[in-house]
C-alpha positions as CSV (number, residue, x, y, z in Angstrom):
1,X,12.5,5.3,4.6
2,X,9.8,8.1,4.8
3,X,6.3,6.4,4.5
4,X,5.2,8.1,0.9
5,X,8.3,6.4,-0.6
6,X,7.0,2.9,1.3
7,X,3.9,3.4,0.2
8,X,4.5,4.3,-3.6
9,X,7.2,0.8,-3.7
10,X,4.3,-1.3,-2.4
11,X,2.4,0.2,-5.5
12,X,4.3,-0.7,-7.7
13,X,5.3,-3.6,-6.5
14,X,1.6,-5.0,-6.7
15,X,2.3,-5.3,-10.5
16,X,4.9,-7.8,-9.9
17,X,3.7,-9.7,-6.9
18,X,0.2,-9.4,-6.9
19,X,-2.9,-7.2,-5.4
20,X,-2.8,-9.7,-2.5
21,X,0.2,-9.5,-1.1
22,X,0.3,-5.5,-1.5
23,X,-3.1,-5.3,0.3
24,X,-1.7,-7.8,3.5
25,X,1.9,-5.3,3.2
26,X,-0.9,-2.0,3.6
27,X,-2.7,-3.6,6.8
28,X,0.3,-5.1,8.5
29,X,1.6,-1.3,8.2
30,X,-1.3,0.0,9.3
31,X,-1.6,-2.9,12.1
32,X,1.9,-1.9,14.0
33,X,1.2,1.8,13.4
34,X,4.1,2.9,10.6
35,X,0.9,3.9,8.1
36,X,-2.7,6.2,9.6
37,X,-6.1,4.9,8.0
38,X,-5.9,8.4,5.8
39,X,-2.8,7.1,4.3
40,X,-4.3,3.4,3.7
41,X,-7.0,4.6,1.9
42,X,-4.9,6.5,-0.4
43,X,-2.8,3.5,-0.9
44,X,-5.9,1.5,-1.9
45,X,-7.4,4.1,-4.0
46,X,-3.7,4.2,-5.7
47,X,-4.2,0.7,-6.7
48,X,-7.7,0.8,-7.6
49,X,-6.9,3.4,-10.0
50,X,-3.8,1.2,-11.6
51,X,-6.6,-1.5,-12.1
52,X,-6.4,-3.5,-8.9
């Protein structure tokens, strides 16, 4: 799965499980390498902007 298409289910997935368990998804990503720090940001900024 290419990472934007990861990234964009564990968006929208925060609505159903919870900003919590979206933000742990983002940093174990970003711990074993599959996501850079540019794209975490984005992904929190994403969320942010939903009202997160």
């Amino acid at each position: 799965m290419k990472t934007t298409k990861l990234l964009i289910h564990i968006v929208v997935d925060a609505r159903r499980y919870g900003f919590e368990y979206c933000r742990d998804c983002l940093w174990r990503l970003r711990f074993v390498g599959k996501i850079t720090d540019k794209q975490l940001l984005k992904a929190f900024e994403v969320l942010h902007a939903k009202g997160f």
